[in-house]
N, C-alpha and C positions, 0 to 999 in steps of 0.2 A: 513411487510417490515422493516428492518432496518432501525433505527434511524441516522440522518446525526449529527453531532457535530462541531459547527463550535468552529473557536479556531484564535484568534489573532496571525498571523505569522511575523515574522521581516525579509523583502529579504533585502540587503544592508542599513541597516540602511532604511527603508521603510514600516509603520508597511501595513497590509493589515490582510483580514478574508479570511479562507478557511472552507469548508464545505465539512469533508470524513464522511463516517461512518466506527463505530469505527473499524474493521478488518482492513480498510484501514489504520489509525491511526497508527495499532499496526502493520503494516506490515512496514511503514514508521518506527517506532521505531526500528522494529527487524533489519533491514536495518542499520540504524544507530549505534545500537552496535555493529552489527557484522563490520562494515569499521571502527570502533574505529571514529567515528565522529560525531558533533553535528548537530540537527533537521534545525537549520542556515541553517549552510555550507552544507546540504545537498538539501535545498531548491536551495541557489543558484548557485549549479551546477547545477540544473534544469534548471534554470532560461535563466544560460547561454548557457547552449546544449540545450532546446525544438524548436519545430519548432514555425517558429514564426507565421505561420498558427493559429497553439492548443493555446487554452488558459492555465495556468497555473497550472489549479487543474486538467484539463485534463492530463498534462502531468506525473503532478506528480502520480497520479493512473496508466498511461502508462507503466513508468518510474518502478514503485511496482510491475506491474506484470511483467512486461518480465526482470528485476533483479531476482524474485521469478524463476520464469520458467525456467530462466539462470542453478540457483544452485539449483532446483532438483534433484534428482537423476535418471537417463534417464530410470530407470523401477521401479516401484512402484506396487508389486504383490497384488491379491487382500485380504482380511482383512480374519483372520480363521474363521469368520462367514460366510462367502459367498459371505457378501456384497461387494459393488465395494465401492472405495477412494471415489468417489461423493459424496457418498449416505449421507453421515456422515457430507459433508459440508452443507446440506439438512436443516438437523436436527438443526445445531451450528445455521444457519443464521433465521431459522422460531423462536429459543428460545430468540436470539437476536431482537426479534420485539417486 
């Protein structure tokens, strides 16, 4: 299993810990360079768009994926090995254990 990494976050001047592992992390990060904007300001647009249902870190993982899912590309052919796209995220997340 993946390792979770907790990491002191700042929401409005507010410190508080979250706990992603680290693909989440870096998917949060990849997010943030690509809107030209910091790991903050991107928290608390979270903060101020989730439901107030979800807790926080839930949403922020929500929030990661269906941004990701967003700007895919809406066909993804499979790899000239044979393999399918999955298979390989398989492999990335068992090396990360």
């Amino acid at each position: 299993m993946t390792k979770l990494a907790n990491r002191v976050i700042s929401i409005f001047n507010r410190k508080t810990s979250m706990r992603l592992a680290m693909p989440e992390w870096d998917a949060v990060d990849d997010i943030c360079r690509r809107e030209n904007i910091k790991r903050k300001r991107l928290f608390e647009i979270i903060e101020n768009n989730k439901d107030p249902k979800l807790g926080f870190t839930c949403s922020v993982r929500l929030f990661a994926i269906t941004y990701m899912h967003k700007h895919l590309p809406n066909y993804l052919p499979k790899q000239k090995n044979g393999k399918n796209n999955y298979e390989d995220i398989f492999e990335t997340i068992k090396f990360m254990s």
